[in-house]
CHARMM-style PDB file with segment names, atoms N, HN, CA, C and O in Angstrom:
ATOM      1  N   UNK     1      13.824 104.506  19.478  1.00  0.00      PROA
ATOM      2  CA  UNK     1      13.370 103.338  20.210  1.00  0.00      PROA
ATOM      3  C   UNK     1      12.064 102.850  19.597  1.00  0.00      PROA
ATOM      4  O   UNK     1      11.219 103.645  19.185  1.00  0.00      PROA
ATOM      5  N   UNK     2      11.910 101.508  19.544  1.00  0.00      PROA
ATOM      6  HN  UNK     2      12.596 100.862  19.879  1.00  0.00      PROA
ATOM      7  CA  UNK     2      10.594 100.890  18.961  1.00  0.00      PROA
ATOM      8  C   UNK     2       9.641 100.717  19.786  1.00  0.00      PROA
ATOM      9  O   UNK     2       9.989 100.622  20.963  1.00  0.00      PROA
ATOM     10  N   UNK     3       8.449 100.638  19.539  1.00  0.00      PROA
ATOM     11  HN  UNK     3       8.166 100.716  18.583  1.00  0.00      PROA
ATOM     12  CA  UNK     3       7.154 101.155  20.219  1.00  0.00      PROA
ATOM     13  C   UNK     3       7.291  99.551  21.286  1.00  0.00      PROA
ATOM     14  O   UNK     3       7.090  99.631  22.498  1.00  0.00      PROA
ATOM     15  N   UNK     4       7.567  98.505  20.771  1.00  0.00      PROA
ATOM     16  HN  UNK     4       7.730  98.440  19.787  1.00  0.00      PROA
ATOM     17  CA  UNK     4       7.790  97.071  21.459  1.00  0.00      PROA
ATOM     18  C   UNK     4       8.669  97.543  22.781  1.00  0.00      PROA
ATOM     19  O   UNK     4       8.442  97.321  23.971  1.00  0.00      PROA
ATOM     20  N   UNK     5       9.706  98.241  22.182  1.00  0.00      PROA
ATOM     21  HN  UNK     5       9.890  98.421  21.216  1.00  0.00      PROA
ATOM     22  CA  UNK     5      10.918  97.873  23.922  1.00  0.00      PROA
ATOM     23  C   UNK     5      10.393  99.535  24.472  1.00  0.00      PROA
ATOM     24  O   UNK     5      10.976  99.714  25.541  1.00  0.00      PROA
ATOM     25  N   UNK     6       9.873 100.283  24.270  1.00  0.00      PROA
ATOM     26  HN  UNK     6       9.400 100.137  23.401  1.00  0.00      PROA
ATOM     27  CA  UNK     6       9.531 101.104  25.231  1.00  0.00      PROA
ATOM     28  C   UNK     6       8.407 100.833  26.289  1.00  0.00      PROA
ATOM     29  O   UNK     6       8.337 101.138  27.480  1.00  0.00      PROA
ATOM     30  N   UNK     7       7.340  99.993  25.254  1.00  0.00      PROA
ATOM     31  HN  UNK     7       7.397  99.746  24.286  1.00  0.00      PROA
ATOM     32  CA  UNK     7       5.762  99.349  26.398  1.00  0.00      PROA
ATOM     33  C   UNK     7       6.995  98.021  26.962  1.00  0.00      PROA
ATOM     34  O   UNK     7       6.370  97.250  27.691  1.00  0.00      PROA
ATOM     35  N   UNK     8       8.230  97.649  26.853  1.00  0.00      PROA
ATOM     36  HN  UNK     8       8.738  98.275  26.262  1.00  0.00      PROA
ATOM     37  CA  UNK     8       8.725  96.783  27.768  1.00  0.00      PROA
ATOM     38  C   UNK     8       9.188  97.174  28.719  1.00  0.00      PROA
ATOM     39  O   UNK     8       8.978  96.653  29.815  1.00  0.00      PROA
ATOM     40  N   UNK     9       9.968  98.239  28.527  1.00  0.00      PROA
ATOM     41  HN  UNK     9      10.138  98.662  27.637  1.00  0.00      PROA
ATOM     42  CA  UNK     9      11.140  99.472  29.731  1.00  0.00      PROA
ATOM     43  C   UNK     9       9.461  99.622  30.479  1.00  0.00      PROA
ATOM     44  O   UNK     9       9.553  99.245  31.648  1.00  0.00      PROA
ATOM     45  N   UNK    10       7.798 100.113  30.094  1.00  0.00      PROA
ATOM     46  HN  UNK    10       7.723 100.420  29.145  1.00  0.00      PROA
ATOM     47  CA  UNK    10       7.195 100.514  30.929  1.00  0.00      PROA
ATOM     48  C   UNK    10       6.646  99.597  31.741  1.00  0.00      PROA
ATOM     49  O   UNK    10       5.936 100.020  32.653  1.00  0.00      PROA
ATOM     50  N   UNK    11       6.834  98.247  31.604  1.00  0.00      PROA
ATOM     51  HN  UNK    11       7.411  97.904  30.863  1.00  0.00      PROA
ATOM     52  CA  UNK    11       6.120  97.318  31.989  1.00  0.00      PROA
ATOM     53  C   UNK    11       6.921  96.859  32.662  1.00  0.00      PROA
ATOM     54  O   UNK    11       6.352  96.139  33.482  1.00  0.00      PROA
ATOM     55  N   UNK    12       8.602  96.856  32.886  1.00  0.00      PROA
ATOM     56  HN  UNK    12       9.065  97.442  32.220  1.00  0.00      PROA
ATOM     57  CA  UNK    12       9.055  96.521  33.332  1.00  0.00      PROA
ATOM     58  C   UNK    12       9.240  97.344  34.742  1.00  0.00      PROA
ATOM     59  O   UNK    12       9.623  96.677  35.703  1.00  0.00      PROA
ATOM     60  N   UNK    13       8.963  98.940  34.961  1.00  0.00      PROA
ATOM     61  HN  UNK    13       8.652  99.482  34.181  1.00  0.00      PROA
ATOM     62  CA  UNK    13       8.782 100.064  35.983  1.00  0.00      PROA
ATOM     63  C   UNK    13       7.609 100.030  36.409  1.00  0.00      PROA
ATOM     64  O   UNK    13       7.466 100.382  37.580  1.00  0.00      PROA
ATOM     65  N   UNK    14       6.378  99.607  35.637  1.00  0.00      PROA
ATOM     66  HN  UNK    14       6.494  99.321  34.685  1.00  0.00      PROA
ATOM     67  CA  UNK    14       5.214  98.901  36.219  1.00  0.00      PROA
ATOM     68  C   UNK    14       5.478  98.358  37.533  1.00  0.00      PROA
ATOM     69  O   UNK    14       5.226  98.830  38.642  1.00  0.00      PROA
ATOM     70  N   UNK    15       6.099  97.148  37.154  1.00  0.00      PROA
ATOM     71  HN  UNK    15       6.304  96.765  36.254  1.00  0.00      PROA
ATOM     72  CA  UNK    15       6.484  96.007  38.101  1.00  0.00      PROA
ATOM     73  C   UNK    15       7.239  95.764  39.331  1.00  0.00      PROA
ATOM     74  O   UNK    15       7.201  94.839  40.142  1.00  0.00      PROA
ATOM     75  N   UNK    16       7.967  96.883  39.256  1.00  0.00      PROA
ATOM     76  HN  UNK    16       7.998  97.634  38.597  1.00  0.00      PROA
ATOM     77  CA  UNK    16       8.801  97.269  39.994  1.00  0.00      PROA
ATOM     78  C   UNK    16       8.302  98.301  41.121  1.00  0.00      PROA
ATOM     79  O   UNK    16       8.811  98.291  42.242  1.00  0.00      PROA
ATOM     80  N   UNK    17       7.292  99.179  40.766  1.00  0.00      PROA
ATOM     81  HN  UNK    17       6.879  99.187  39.856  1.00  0.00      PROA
ATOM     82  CA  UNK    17       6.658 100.132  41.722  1.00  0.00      PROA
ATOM     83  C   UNK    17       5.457  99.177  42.112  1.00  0.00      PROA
ATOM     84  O   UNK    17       4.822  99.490  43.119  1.00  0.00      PROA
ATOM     85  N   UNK    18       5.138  98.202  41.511  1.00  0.00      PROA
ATOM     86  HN  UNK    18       5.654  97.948  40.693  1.00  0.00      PROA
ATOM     87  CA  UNK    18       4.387  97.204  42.606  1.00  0.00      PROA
ATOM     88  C   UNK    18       4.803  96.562  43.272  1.00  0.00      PROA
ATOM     89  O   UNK    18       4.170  96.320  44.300  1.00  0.00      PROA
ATOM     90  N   UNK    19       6.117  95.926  43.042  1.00  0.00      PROA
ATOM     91  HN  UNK    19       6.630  96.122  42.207  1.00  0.00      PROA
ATOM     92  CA  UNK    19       6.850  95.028  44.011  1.00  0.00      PROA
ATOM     93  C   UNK    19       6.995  96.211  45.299  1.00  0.00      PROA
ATOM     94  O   UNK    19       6.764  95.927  46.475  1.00  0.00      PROA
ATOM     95  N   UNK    20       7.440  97.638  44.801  1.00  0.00      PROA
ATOM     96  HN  UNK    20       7.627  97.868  43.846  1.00  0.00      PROA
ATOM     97  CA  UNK    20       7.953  97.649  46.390  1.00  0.00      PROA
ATOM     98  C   UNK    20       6.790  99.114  46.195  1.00  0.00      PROA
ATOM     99  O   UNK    20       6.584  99.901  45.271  1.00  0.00      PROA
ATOM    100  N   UNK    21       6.262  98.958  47.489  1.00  0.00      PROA
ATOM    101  HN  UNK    21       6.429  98.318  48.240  1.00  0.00      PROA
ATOM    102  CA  UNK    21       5.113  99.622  48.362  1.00  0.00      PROA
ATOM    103  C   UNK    21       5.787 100.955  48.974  1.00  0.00      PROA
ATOM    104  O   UNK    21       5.226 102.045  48.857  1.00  0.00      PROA
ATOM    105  N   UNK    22       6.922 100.814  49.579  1.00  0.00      PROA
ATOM    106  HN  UNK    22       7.378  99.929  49.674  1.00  0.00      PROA
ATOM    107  CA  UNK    22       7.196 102.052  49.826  1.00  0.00      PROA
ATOM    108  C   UNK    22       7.143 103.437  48.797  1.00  0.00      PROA
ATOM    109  O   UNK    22       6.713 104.568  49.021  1.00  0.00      PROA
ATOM    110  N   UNK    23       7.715 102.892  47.681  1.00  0.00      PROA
ATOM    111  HN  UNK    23       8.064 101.973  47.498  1.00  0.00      PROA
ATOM    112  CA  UNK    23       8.273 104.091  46.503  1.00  0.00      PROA
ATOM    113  C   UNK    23       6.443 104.365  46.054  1.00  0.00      PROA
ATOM    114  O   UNK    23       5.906 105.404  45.672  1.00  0.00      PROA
ATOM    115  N   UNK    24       6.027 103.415  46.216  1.00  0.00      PROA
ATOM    116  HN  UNK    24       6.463 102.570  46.527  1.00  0.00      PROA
ATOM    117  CA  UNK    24       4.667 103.543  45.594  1.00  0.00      PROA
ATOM    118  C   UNK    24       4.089 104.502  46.417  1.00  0.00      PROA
ATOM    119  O   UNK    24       3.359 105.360  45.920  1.00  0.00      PROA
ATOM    120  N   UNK    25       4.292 104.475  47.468  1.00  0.00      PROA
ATOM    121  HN  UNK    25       4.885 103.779  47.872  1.00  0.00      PROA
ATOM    122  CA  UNK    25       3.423 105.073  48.798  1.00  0.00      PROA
ATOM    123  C   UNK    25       3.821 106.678  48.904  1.00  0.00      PROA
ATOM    124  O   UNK    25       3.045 107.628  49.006  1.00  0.00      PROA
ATOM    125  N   UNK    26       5.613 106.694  48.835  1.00  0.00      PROA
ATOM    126  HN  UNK    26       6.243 105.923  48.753  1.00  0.00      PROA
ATOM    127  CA  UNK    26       6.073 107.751  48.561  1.00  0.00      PROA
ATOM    128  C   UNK    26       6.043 108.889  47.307  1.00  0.00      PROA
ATOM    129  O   UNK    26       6.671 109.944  47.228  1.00  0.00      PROA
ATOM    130  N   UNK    27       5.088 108.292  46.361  1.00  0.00      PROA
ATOM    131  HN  UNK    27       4.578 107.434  46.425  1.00  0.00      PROA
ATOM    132  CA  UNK    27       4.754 109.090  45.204  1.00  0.00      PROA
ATOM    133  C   UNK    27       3.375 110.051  45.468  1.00  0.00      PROA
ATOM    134  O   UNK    27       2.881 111.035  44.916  1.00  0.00      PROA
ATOM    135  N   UNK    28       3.103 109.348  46.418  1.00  0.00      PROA
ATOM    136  HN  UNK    28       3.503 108.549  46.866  1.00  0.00      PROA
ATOM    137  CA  UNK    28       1.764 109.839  46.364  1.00  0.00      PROA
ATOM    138  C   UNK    28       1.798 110.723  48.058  1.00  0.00      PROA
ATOM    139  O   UNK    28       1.426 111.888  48.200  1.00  0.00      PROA
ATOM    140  N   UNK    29       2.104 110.209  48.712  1.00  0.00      PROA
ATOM    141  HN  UNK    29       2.405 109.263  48.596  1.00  0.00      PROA
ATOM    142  CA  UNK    29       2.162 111.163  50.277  1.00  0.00      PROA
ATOM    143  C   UNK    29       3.458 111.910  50.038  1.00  0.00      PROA
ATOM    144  O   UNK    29       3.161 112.964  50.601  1.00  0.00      PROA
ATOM    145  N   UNK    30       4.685 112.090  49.592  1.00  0.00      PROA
ATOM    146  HN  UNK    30       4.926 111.234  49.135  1.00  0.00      PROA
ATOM    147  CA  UNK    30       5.328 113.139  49.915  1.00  0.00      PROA
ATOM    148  C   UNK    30       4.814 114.122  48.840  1.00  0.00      PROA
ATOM    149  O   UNK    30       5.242 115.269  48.969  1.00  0.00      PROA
ATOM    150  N   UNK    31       4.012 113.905  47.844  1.00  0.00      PROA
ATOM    151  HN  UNK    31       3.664 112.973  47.739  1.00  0.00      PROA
ATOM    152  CA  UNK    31       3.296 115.997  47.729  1.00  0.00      PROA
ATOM    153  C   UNK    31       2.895 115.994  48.365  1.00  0.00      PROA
ATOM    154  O   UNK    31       3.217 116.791  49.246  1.00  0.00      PROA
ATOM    155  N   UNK    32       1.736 115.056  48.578  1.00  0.00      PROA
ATOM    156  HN  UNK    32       1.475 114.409  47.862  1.00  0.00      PROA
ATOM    157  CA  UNK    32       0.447 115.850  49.598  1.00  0.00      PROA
ATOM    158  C   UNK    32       1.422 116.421  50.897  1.00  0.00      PROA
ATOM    159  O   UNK    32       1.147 117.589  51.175  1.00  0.00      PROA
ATOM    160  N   UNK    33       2.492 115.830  51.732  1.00  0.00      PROA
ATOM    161  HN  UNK    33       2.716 114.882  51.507  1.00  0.00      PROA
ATOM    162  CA  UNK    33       3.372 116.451  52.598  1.00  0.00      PROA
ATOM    163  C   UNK    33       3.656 117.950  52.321  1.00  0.00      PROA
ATOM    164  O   UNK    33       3.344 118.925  53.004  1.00  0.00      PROA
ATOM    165  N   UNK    34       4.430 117.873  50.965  1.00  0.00      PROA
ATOM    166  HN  UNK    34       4.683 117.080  50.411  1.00  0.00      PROA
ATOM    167  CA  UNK    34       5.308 119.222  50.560  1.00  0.00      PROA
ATOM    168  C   UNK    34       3.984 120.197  50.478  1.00  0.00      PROA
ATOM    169  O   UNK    34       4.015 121.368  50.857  1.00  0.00      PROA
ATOM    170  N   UNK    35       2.871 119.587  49.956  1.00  0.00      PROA
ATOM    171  HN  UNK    35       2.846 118.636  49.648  1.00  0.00      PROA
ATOM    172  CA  UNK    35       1.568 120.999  50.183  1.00  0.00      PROA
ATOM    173  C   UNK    35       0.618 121.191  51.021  1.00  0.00      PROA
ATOM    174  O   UNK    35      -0.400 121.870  50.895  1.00  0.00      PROA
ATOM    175  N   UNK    36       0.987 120.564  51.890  1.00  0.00      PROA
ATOM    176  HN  UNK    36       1.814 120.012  51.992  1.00  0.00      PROA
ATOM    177  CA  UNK    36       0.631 120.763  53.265  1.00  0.00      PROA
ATOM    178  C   UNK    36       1.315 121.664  54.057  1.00  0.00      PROA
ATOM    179  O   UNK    36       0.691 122.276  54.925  1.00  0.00      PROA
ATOM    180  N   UNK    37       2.783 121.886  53.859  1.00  0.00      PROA
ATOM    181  HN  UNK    37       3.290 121.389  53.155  1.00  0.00      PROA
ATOM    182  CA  UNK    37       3.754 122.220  54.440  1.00  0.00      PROA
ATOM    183  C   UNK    37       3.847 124.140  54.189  1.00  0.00      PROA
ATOM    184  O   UNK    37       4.001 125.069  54.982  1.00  0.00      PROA
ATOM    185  N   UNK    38       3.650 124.061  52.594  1.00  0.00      PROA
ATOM    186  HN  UNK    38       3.524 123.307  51.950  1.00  0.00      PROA
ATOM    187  CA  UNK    38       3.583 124.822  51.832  1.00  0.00      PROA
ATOM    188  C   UNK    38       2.792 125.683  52.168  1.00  0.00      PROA
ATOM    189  O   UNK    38       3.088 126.815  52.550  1.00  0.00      PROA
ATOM    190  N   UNK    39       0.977 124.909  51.979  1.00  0.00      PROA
ATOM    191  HN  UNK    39       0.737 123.989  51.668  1.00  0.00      PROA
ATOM    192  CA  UNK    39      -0.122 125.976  52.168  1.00  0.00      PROA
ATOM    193  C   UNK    39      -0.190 126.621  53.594  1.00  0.00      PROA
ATOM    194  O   UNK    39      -0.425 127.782  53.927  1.00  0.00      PROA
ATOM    195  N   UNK    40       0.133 125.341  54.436  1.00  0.00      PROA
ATOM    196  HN  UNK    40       0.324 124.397  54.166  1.00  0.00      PROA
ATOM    197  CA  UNK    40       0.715 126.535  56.078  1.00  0.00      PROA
ATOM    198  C   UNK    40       1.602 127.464  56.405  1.00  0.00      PROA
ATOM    199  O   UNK    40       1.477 128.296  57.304  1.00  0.00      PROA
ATOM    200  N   UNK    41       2.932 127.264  55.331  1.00  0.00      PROA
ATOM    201  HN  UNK    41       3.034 126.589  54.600  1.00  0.00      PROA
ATOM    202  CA  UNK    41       3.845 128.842  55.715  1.00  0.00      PROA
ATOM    203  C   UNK    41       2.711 129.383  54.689  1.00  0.00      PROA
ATOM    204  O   UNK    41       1.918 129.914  55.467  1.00  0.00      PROA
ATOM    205  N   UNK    42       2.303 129.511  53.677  1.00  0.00      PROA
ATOM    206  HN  UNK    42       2.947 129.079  53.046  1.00  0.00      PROA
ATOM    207  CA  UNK    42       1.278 130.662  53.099  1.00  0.00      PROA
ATOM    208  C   UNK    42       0.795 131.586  53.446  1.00  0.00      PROA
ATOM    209  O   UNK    42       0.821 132.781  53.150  1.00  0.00      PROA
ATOM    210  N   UNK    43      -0.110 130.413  54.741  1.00  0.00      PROA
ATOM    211  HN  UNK    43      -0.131 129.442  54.981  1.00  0.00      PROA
ATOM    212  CA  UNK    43      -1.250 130.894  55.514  1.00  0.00      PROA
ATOM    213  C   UNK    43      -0.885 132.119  56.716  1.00  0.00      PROA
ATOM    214  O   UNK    43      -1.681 132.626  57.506  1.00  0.00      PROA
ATOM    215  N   UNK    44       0.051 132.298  56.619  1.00  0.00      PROA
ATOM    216  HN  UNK    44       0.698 131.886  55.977  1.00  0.00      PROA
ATOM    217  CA  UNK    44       0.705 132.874  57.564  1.00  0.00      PROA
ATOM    218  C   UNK    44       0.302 134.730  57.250  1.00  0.00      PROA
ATOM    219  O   UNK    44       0.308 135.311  56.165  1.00  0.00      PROA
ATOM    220  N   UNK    45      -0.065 135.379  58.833  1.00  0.00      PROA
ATOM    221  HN  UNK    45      -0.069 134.907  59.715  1.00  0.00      PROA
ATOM    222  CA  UNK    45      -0.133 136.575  58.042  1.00  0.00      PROA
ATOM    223  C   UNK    45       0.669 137.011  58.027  1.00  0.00      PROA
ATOM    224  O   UNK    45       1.631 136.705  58.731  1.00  0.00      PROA
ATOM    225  N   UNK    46       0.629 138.077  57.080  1.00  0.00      PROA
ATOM    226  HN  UNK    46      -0.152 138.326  56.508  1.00  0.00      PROA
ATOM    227  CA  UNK    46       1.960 139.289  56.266  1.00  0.00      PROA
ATOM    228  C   UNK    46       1.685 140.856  56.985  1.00  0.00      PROA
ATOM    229  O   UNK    46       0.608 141.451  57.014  1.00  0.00      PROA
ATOM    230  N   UNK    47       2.431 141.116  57.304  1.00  0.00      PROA
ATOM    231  HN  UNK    47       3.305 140.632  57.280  1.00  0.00      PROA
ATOM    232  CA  UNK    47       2.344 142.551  57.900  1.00  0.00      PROA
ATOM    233  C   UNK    47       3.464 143.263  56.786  1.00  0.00      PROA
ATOM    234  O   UNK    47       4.067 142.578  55.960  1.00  0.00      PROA
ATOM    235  N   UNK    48       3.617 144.619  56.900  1.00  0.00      PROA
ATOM    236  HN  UNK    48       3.127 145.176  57.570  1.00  0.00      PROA
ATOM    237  CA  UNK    48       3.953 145.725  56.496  1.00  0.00      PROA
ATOM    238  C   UNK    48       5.760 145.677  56.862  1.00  0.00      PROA
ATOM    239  O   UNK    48       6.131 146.047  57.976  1.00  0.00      PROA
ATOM    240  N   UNK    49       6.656 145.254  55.951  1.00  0.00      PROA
ATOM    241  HN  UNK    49       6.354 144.953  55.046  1.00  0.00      PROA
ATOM    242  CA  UNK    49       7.865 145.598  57.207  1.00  0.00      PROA
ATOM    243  C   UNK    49       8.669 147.004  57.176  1.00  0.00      PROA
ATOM    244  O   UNK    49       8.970 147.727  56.226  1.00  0.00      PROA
ATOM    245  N   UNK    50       8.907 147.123  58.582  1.00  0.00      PROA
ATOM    246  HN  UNK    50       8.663 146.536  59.353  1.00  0.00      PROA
ATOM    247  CA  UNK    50       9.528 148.617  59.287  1.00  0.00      PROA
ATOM    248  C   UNK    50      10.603 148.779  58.148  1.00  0.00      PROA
ATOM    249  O   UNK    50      11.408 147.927  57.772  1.00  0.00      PROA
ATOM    250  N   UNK    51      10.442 150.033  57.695  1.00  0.00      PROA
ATOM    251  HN  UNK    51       9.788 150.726  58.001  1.00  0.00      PROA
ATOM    252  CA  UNK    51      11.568 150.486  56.431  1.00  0.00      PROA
ATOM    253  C   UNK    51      12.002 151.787  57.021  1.00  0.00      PROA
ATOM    254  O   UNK    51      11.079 152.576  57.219  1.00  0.00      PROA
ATOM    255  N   UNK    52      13.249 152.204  57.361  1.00  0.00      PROA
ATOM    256  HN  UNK    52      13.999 151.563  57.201  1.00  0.00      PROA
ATOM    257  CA  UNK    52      13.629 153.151  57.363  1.00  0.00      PROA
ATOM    258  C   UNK    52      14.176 153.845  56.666  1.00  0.00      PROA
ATOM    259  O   UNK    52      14.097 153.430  55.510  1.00  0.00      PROA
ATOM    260  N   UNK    53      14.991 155.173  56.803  1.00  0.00      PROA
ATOM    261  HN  UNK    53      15.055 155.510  57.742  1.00  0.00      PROA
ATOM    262  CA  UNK    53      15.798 155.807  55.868  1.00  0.00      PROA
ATOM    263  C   UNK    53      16.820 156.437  56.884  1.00  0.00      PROA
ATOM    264  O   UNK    53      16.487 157.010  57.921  1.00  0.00      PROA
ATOM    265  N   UNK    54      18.098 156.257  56.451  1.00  0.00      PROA
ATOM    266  HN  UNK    54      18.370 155.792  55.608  1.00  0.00      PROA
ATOM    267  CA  UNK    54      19.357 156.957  56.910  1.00  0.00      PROA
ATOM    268  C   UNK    54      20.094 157.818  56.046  1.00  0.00      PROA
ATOM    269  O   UNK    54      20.515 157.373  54.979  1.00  0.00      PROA
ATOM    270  N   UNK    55      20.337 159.213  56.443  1.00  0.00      PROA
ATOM    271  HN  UNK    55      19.995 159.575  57.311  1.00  0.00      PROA
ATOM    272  CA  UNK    55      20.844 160.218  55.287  1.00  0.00      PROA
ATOM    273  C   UNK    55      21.726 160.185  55.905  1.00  0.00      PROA
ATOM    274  O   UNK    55      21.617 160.428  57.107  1.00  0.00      PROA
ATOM    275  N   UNK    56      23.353 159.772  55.156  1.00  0.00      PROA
ATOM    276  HN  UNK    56      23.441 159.574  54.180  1.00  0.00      PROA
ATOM    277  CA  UNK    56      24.573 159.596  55.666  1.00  0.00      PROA
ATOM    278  C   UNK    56      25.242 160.699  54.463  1.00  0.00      PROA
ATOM    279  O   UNK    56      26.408 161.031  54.677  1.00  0.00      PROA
ATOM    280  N   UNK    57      24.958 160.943  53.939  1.00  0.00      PROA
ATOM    281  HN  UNK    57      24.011 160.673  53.765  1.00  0.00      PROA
ATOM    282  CA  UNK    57      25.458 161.896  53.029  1.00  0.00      PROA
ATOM    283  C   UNK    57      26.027 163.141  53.431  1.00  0.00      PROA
ATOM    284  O   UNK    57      25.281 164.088  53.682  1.00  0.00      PROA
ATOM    285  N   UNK    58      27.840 163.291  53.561  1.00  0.00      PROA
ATOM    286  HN  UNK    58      28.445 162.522  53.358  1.00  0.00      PROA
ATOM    287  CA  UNK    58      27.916 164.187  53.685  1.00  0.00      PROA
ATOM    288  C   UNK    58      27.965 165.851  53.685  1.00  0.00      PROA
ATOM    289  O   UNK    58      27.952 166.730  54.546  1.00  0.00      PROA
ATOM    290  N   UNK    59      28.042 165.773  51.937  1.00  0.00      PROA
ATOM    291  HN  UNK    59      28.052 165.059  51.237  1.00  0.00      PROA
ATOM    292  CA  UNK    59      27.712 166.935  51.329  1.00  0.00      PROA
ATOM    293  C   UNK    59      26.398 167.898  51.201  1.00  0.00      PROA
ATOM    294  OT1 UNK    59      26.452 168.932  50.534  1.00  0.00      PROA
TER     295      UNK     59
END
């Protein structure tokens, strides 16, 4: 591809994420969402979990 129609394909996706506000809006608030979401299960405390042992072995 020539350096001309690729700054066109970008100028043309330019234009397009300005026309519409939502997609624009959605680039930028759904991470901050997903790591918001994220750093709170994180935050969560961790305990030790109950491990047992069963000797089923008959021999």
């Amino acid at each position: 591809m020539s350096g001309h129609r690729v700054s066109a394909i970008t100028r043309r996706l330019l234009q397009g994420f300005r026309r519409d506000r939502r997609t624009l809006a959605l680039l930028f608030v759904a991470p901050l969402v997903i790591l918001g979401l994220l750093g709170y299960l994180m935050r969560g405390s961790s305990s030790a979990p109950a491990v047992g042992i069963a000797n089923v072995d008959s021999g």
